[in-house]
matplotlib code that plots the C-alpha trace (Angstrom):
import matplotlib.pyplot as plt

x = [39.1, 39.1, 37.7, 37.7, 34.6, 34.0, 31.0, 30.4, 26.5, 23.1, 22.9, 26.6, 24.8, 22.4, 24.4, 27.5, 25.1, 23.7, 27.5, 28.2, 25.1, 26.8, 30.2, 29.3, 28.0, 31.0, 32.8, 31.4, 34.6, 34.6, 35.4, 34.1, 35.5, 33.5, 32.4, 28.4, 25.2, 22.4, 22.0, 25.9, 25.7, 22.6, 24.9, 27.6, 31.2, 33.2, 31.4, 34.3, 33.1, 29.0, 27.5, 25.7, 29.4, 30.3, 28.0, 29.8, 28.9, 30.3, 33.5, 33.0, 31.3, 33.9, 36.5, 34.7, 34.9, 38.7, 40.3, 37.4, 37.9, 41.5, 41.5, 39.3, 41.7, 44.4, 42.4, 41.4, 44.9, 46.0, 43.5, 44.0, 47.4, 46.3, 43.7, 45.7, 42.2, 42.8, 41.3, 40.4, 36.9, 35.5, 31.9, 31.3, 32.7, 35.1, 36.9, 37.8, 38.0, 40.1, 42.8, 42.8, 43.0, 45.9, 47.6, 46.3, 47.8, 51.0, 51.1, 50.5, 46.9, 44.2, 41.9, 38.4, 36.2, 32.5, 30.6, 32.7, 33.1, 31.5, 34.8, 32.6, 31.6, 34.6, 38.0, 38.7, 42.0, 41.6, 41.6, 45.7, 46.0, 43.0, 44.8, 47.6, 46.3, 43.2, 42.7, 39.2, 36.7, 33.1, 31.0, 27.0, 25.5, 25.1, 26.5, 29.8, 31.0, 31.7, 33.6, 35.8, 36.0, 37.4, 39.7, 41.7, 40.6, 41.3, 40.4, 36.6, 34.0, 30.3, 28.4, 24.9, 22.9, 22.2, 18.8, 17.6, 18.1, 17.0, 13.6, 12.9, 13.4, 11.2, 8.6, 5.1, 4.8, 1.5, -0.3, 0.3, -3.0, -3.8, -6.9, -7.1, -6.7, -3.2, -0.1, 2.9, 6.2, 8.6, 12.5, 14.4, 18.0, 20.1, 22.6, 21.2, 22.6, 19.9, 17.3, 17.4, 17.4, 14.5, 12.4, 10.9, 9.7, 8.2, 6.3, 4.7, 3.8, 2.1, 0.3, -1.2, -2.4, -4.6, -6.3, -2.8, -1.2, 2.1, 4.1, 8.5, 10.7, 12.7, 16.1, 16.4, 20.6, 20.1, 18.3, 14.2, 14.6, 16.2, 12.6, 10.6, 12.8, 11.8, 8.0, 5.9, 3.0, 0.3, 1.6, -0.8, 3.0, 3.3, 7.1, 7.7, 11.3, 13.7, 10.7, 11.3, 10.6, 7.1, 6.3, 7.4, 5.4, 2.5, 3.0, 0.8, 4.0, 7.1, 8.9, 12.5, 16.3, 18.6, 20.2, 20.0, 16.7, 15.2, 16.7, 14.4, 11.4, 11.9, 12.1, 8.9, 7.0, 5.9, 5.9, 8.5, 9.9, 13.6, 14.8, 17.9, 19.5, 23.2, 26.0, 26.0, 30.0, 30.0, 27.3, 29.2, 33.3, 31.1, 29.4, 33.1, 34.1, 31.4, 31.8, 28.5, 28.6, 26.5, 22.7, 21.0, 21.8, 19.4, 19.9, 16.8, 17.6, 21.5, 20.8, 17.8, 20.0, 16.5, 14.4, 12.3, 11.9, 11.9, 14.9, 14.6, 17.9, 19.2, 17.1, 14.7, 13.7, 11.1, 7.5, 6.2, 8.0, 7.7, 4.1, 3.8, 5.3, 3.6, 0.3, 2.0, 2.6, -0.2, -2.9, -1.6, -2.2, -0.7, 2.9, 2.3, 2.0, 5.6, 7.2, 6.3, 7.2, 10.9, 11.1, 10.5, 13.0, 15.7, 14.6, 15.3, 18.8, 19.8, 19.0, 18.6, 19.3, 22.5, 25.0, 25.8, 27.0, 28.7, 31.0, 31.7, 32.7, 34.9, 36.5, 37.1, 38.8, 40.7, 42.4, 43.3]
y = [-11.3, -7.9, -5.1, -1.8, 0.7, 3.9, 5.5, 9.0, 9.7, 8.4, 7.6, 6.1, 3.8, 2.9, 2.2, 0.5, -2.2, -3.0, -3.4, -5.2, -8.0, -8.1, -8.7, -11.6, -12.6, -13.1, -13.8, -15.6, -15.6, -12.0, -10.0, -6.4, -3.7, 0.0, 3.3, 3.4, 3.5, 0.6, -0.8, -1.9, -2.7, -5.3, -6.5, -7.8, -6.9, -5.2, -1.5, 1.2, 4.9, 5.4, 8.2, 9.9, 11.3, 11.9, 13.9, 17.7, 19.5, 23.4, 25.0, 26.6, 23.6, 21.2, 24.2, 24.3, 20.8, 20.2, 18.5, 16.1, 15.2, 15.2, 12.4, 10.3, 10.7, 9.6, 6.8, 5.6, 5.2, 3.2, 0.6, 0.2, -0.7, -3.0, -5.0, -4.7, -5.2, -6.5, -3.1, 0.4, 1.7, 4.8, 5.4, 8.9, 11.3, 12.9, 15.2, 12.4, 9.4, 10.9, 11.6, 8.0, 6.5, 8.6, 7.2, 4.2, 3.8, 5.2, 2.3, -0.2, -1.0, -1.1, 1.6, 2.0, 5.1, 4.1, 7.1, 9.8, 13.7, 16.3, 17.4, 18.5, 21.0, 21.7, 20.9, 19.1, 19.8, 17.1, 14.9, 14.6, 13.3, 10.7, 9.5, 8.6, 7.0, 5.4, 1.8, 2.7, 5.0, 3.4, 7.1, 6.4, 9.3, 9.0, 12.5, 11.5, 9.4, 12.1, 14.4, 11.4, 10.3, 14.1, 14.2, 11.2, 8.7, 5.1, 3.8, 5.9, 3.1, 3.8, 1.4, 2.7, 4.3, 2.2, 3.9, 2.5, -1.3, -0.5, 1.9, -0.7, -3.9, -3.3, -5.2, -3.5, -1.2, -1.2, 1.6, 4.1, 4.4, 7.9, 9.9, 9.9, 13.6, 13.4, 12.8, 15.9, 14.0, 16.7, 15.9, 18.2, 16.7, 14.1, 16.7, 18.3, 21.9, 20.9, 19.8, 23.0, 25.1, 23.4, 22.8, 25.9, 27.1, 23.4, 23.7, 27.2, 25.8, 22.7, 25.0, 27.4, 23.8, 21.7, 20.6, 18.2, 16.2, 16.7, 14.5, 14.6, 11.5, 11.5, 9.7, 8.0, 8.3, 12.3, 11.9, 12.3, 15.0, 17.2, 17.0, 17.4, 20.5, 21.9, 21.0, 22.7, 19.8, 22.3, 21.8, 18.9, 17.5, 13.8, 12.2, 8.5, 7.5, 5.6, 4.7, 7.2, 5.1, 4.2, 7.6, 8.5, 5.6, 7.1, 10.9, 13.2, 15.5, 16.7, 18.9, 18.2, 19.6, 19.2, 16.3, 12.5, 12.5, 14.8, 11.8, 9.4, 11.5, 11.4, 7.8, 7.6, 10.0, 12.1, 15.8, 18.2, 21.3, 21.4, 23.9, 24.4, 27.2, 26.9, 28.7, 32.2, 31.7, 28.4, 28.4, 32.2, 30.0, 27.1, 29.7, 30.8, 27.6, 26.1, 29.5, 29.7, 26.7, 24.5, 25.7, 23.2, 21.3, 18.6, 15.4, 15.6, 18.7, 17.7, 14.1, 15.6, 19.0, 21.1, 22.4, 19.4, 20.8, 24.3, 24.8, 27.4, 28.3, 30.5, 33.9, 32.3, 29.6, 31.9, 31.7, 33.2, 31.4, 27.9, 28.8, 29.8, 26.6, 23.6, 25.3, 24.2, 21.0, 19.9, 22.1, 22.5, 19.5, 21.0, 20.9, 17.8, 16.0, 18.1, 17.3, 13.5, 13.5, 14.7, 12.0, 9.2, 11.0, 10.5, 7.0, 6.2, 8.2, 5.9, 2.7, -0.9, -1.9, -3.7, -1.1, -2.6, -5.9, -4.3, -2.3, -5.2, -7.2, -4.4, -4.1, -8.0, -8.0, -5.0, -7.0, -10.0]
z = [-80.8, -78.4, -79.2, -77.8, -78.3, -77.4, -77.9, -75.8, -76.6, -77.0, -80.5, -80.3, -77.1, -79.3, -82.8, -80.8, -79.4, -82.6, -84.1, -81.5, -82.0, -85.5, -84.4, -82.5, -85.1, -87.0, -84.3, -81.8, -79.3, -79.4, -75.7, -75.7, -73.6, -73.8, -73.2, -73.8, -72.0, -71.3, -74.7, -74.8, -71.9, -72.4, -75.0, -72.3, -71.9, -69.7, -69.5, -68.4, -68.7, -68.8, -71.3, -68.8, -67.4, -71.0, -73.4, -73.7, -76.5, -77.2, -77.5, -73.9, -72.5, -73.0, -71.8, -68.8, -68.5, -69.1, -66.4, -66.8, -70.4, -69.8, -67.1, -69.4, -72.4, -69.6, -68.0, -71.8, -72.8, -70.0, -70.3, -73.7, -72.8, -70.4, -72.0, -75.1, -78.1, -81.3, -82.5, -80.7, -82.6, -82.1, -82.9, -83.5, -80.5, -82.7, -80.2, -77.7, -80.0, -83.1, -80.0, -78.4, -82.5, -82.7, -79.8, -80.5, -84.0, -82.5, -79.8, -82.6, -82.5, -85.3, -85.7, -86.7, -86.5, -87.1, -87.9, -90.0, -88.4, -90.3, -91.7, -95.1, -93.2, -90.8, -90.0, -92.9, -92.2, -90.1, -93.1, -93.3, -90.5, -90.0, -93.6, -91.6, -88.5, -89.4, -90.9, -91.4, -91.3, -91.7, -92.9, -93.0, -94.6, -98.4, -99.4, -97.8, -100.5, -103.3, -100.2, -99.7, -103.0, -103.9, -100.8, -101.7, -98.0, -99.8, -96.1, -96.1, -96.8, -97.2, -95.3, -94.9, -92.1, -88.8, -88.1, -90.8, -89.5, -86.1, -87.2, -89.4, -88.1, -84.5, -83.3, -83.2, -80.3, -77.8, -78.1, -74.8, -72.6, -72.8, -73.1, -77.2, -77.8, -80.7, -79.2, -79.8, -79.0, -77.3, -77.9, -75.9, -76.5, -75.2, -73.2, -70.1, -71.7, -74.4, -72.4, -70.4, -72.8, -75.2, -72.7, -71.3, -75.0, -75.6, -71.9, -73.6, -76.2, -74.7, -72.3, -75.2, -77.3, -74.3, -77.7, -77.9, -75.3, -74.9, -74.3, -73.4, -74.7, -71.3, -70.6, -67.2, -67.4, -67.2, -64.1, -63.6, -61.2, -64.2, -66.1, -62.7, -62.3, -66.0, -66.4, -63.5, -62.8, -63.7, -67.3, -68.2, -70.4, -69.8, -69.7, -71.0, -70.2, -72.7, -74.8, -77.5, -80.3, -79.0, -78.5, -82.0, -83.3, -82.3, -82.6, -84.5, -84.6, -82.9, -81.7, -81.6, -80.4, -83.0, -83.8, -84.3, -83.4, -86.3, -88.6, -86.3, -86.2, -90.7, -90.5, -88.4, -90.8, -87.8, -89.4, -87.3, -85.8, -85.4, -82.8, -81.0, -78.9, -77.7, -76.2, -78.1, -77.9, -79.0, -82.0, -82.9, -83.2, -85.1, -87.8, -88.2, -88.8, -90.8, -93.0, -95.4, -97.3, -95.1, -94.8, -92.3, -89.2, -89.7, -90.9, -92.5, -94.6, -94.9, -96.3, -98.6, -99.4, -99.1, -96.5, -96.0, -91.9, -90.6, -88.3, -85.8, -84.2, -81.4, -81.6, -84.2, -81.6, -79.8, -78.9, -82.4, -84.4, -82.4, -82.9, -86.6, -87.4, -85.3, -86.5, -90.1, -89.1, -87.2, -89.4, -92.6, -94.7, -97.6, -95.6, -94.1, -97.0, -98.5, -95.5, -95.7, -99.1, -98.2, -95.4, -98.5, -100.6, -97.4, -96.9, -100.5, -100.2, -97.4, -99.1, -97.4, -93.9, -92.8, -91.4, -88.6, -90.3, -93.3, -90.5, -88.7, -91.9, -92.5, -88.8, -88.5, -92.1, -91.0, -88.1, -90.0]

ax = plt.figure().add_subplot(projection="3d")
ax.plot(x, y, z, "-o")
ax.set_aspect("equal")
plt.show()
């Protein structure tokens, strides 16, 4: 069978290529056409669009970028039509891949989104009509199954979390050659809006702490020069690139932008900051959104419903504060040990490996 997968991120790169070792699986015949990076790639296939030209994150980011996201919707569409897949699935991405499953459904084709929105904390108005033009959506986060069990989504199936399968089931990495002081693991995003923004308070702190070294979890597809540009070379901060699992395997603690890698830091037991600072505009229309029932951005704290890290966001992520709390985590035994504890309780929440197979069961039982 043909199938169609769009995934317009990092992690999305990273869990598409594991679904799509399991569809092959199942189906050994099966063609791929996608949007991903080099780990779907590795996988075979035809590769279309490549993440590096796709990652857009804000209300006024993807504004500014409009007439780009609107030729991809338009070039999306048309080679649907033309390799005509046995199913369109979008993992994650919901603002361009909710759009092409609408069309999709509309032009006749099976749809799967892999990877549910956060609609439980906005837009669920959003819900209607996903009902409506969605044969499945595969959601991987545990406390998702009483919002969709409330909100009446027949087609919402829990299948699990894929970090969980890919942390876990790694070979042994070799230990980096470095001088033996304890490794801090710097994450400063997978956008280069993040990384610009996280990394000039992570270079402070790695220059007051020459006790540590630092060292950045890099990604070759936003370009090396971009890192060279934002760490001086007086810094004594070391960048590994696309070998952030490694570095996390061997990390004292971190330091991390928000997002899917605060999950992966838990999962690695490597004690954590989480910071993150936006566009004022852009976090300011999500607050208004969110409204005040959501009180983390972690997927530490949001799986575990607790402050298991310390988030420090917009005007808290300063130079004081950044400081107050890696002293915590790389001093304070005390709040190591709570904050490891809280990673087990997450780990326990997410259950047993096998995500990737259980969605692509459900996508290849969907299409016949």
């Amino acid at each position: 069978m043909k199938y169609y997968i769009i995934a317009g991120e990092a992690s999305g790169d990273l869990y598409g290529a594991n679904l799509m070792k399991a569809l092959r699986e199942q189906d050994p015949q099966a063609e791929f056409r996608f949007w991903g990076g080099d780990a779907m790639q590795k996988e075979g296939g035809e590769p279309m669009r490549h993440i590096r030209d796709l990652a857009i994150m804000g209300f006024v980011e993807v504004v500014l970028h409009l007439r780009t996201v609107l030729g991809n919707i338009s070039f999306c569409k048309r080679d649907i039509l033309d390799w005509h897949p046995d199913a369109v699935i979008g993992i994650d991405y919901p603002g361009f891949n909710l759009k092409i499953e609408k069309w999709a459904h509309e032009h006749g084709f099976k749809t799967i989104h892999y990877i549910s929105p956060q609609l439980w904390a906005w837009k669920k108005g959003r819900l209607k009509g996903m009902r409506q033009y969605l044969d499945r959506l595969c959601y991987i986060l545990p406390f998702e199954q009483q919002f969709y069990a409330e909100n009446d989504m027949p087609q919402a199936l829990y299948v699990g979390h894929p970090l969980v399968e890919i942390i876990h089931g790694r070979p042994q990495d070799e230990p980096f050659a470095f001088d033996g002081r304890p490794i801090i693991a710097l994450l400063p995003g997978s956008r280069k809006q993040e990384l610009k923004k996280s990394l000039p308070g992570m270079v402070r702190l790695a220059r007051r702490h020459p006790e540590y070294h630092f060292v950045v979890g890099g990604m070759t597809l936003l370009g090396k020069a971009l890192y060279e540009k934002h760490i001086p070379a007086d810094a004594g901060i070391t960048v590994v690139y696309d070998q952030t699992y490694r570095l996390l395997s061997q990390a004292f603690a971190a330091v991390v932008c928000s997002g899917t890698a605060t999950l992966e830091t838990g999962l690695f037991h490597v004690p954590q900051v989480v910071c993150y600072r936006g566009n004022p505009i852009s976090i300011a229309i999500a607050k208004a959104l969110v409204g005040r029932h959501i009180n983390h951005i972690a997927l530490i704290d949001l799986i575990d419903d607790s402050n298991v890290v310390t988030e420090l966001l917009q005007q808290d992520f300063n130079d004081q504060r950044l400081e107050e709390e890696f002293r915590l985590i790389t001093t304070d035994t005390a709040n190591r040990e709570r904050m490891l504890e809280g990673y087990r309780r997450v780990e326990q929440k997410l259950g047993n490996a096998g995500a990737s197979l259980r969605t692509a069961e459900v996508i290849i039982e969907t299409i016949k």
